[in-house]
N, C-alpha and C positions, 0 to 999 in steps of 0.2 A: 504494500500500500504506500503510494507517495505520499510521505511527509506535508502537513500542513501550516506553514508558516501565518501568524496573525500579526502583522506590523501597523503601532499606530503612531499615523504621522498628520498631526497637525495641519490644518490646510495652509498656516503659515509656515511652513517649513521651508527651509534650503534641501534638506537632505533629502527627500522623495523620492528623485532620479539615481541616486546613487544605491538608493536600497531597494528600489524595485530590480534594479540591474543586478543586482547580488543577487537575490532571488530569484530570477530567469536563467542566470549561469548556475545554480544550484539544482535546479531543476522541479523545484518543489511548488506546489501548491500556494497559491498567495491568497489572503486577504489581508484587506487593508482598511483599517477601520479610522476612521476621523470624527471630529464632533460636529462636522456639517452633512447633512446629508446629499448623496449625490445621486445628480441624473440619470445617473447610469444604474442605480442600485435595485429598482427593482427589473431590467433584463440581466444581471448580476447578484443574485442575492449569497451567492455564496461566497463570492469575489469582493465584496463591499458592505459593507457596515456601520451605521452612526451609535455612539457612545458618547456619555457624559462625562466627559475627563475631570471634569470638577468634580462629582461625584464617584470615585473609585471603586467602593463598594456596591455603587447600582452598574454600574460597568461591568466589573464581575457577572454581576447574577446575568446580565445581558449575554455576556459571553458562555456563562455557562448553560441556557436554554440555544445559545448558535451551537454550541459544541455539537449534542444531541444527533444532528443532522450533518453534522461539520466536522470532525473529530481535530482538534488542534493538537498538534507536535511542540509546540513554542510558541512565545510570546516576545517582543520585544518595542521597548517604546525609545522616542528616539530624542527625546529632549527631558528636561527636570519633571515638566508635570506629569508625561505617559510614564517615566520610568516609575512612579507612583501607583498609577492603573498598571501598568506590566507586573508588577510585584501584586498587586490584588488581585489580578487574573492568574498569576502564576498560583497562586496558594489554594485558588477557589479550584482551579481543573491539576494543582498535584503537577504544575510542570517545574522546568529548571528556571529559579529565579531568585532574586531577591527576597528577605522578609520585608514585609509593610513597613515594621517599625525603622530597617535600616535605610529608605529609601524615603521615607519621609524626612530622616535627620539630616541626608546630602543635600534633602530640598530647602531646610529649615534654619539658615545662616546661625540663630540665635542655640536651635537643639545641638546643633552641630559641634560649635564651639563648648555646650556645655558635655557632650561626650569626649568632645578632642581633650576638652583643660581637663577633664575626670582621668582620665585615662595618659595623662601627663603629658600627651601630644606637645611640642611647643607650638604655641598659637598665640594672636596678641592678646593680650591684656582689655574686656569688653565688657560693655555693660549695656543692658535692654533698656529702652525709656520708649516711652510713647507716645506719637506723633503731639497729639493732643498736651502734652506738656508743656511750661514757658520755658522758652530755649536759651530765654536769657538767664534764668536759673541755674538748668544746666549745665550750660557754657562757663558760669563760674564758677563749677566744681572740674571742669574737663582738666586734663594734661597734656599741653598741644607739645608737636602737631599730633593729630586726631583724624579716623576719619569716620562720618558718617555712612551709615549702608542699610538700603533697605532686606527684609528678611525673606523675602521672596522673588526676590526680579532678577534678572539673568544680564550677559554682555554687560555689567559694570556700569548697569544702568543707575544712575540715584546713586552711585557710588561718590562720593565729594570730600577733598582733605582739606580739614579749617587749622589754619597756622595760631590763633586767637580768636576769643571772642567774639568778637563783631564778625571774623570769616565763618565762626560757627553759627551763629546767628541768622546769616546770610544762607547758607549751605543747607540752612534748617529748613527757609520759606522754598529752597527748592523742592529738596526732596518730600516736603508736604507736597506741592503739587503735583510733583508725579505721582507719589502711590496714591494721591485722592480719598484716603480714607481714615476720618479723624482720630478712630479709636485702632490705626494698625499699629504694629511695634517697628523700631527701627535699632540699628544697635549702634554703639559708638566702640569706636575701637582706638587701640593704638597705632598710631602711623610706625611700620616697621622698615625702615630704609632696608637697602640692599640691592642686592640681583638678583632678576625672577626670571624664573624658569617656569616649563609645564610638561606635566609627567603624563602620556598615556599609555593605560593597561587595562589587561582584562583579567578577570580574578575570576579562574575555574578549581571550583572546591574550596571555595577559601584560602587558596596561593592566590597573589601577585604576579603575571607578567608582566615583565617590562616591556611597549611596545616600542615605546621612542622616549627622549629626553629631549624635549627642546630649548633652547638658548632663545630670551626676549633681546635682543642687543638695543634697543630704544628705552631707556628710562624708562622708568613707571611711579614716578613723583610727582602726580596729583598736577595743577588741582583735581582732574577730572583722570579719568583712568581706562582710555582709550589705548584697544591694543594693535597691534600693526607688523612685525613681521614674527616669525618664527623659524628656527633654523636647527635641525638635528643633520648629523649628533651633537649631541652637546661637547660643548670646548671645556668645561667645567672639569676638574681634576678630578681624578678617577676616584681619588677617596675622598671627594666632599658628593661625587656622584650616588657613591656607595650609602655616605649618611642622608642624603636624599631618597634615596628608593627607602633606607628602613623606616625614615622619617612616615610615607605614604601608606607603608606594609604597617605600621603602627594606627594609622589613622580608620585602613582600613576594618583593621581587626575593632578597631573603638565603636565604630559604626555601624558592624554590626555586618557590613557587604559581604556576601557569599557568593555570588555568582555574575558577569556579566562584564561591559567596560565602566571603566571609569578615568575620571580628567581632574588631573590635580594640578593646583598652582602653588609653585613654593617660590619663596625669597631664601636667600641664605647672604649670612653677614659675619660680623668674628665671632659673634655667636652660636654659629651654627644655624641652620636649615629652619625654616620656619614654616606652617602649613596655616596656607592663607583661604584655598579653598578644595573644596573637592566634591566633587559630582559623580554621582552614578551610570552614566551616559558618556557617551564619546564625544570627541571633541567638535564644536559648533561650527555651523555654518557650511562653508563648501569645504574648510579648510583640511579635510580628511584623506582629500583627493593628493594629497601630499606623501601619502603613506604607501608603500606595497609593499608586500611579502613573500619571503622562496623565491624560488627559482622562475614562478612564471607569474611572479608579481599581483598577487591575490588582493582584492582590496580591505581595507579594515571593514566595511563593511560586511563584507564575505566572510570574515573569520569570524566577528558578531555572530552571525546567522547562524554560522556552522556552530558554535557555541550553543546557542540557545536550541539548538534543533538534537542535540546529541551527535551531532554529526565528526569524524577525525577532521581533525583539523591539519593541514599538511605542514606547517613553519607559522612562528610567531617570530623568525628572525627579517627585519627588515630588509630590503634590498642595498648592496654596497652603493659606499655614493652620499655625497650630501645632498639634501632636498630643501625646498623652502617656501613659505605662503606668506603674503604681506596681505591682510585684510585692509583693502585702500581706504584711509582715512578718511573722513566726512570733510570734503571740503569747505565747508559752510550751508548756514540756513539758506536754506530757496528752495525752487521750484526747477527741475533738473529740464533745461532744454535741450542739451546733448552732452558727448563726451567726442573729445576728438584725441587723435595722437594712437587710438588704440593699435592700427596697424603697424605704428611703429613702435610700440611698444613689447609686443609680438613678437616681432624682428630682432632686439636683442637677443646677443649671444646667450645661450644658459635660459632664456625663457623658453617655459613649457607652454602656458597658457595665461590669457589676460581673460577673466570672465568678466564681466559688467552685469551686475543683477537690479541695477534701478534702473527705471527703465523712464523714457522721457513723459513729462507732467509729475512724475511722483515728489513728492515733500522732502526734501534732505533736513534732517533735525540734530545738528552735533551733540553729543555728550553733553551733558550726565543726563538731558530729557531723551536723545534718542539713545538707536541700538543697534539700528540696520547699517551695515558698511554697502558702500554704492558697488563693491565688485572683491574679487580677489585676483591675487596676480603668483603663478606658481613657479618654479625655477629647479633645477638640477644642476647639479656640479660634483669635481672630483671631492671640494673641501667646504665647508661650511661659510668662508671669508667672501670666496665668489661667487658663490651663490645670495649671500646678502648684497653683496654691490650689485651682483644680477637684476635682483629685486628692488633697487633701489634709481638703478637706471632706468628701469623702463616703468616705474612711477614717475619720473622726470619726464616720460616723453606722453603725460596724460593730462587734459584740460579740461576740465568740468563746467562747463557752463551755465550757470544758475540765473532762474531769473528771479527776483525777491517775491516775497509774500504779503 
């Protein structure tokens, strides 16, 4: 009987294309369940399916009266909220996944940190207060710099570092705006200087693999905390590499993650290794398409699946070679009328691929209110150096043209 894969993927997603593709080279059964219903679903009903991602638990029972007629192999959700439903569908039909409770706390900035600090993780130094609070009060107990983060939002959204008072102040009437909701929590943290990295891996049976280490070479000091390239393998010394992965293998085990990928961001300083976040889900946006594996270059996607379906897995070793994604910075607020330069952008040596995902009339909204990057730009090379000037070339050769709002 061929294997039934259930993938649910947000209808705002990047990764869609990427994991239905997996899935077709896999050869398995799809459905794909999203929280909008689709045109297509009822000459498809076995192939598509609408779910209440907000509700997990009614999502479950839904999945378990499809099963019935449907028999599911696996489950796998592809951003913070479905890895949620994926872990309640997994528990409810008895497949390979997540517990609830550890997939709730990767989603849950404030649970998160209190499992990590429990379990001696280093992590900053934080405290919950609530939107609804006077920030001017606040603010006179802080320890700058500081930064602001909401408990739920993803991309480094609402993310804001106040140097004093008044920048906390300030940073406050933002991040009220975005999350919109007077009695949510937000948490304040310690500003932890350093160099950050991001760790992805996928954890079968409760081990840790390592899939990549990637190197951030752009600052990440605030105010606002927009990210932009990434480059493995990391240049990072073998033994502060080493107390990074235990750093993650420790957070993991804190949290509870037993099965599945996951995306971690560390700093590290004279300190040592710091864990700033971590996610149950693989790494966002397009930027995946960076990765392959073995001998005939499997996608991360593909080894997910295979993962989550019981299926062998052929290589978790990355392919030789540096690689690299720059997720193109928001060039400013407006109204996108085009992009030009792309072609030539393309044309640099070492570029793989320039995607462009906003598409003309769309809103561009920079940090800390937006989230969406206008494109990504991918690159290969022998060593990690030229592949960042790779990627940093042919952003020079890109022109965004906005018109205001």
């Amino acid at each position: 009987m061929t294997p039934r894969l259930l993938l649910l993927l947000p209808t705002t997603t990047y990764r869609a294309t990427a994991f239905v593709e997996a899935a077709r080279q896999l050869g398995v059964e799809l459905t794909v369940a999203s929280e909008r219903p689709s045109t297509m679903q009822a000459t498809n009903p076995a192939g598509l399916v609408t779910l209440d991602f907000r509700e997990p638990s009614r999502a479950a029972e839904t999945v378990r009266e499809f099963a019935k007629q449907n028999p599911i192999t696996g489950v796998v959700g592809v951003d913070d909220d479905t890895a949620i439903v994926a872990a309640a569908i997994a528990e409810r039909l008895h497949l390979k996944g997540n517990p609830i409770h550890a997939a709730d706390a990767a989603r849950d900035k404030h649970r998160q940190r209190e499992l990590l600090a429990g379990s001696g993780v280093p992590v900053p130094h934080f405290e919950l207060h609530m939107v609804a609070e006077d920030p001017e009060r606040v603010a006179r107990a802080v320890r700058y710099p500081c930064v602001l983060k909401p408990l739920r939002l993803s991309a480094s959204r609402g993310v804001i570092r106040a140097d004093n008072a008044k920048g906390f102040v300030a940073a406050h009437a933002r991040l009220k705006a975005i999350v919109g909701e007077p009695d949510a929590g937000y948490l304040v943290e310690e500003f932890i200087p350093g160099y950050e990295v991001a760790l992805e891996g996928l954890v079968v049976n409760r081990r840790l693999h390592v899939l990549a280490i990637f190197d951030k070479p752009d600052p990440l000091d605030g105010p606002f905390f927009e990210e932009t390239i990434y480059v493995t393998p990391s240049m990072v010394p073998a033994a502060l590499q080493k107390s990074i992965v235990e750093c993650t293998e420790r957070a993991v085990r804190a949290l509870g993650i037993t099965e599945g990928p996951i995306h971690a961001e560390l700093r590290y300083n004279e300190r040592g290794p710091w864990l700033i976040e971590l996610a149950a889900r693989p790494i966002g946006g397009r930027c995946s398409a960076v990765l392959r594996f073995g001998d005939t270059g499997i996608s991360l996607e593909e080894i997910i699946l295979r993962n989550a379906l019981g299926m062998p897995i052929p290589s978790l070793e990355r392919e030789p070679g540096a690689a690299g994604v720059m997720m193109i910075p928001i060039p400013g607020a407006g109204r996108l009328r085009e992009v030009r330069g792309v072609a030539e952008a393309k044309a640099m040596p070492l570029v793989e691929d320039v995607q462009i995902t906003a598409h003309p009339g769309e809103q561009l909204v920079p940090f800390p209110e937006g989230s969406r990057y206008p494109g990504f730009i991918f690159a290969r090379g022998a060593q990690p150096g030229v592949v960042e000037a790779a990627l940093r070339q042919a952003h020079a050769r890109l022109q965004f043209v906005l018109d205001p709002v």
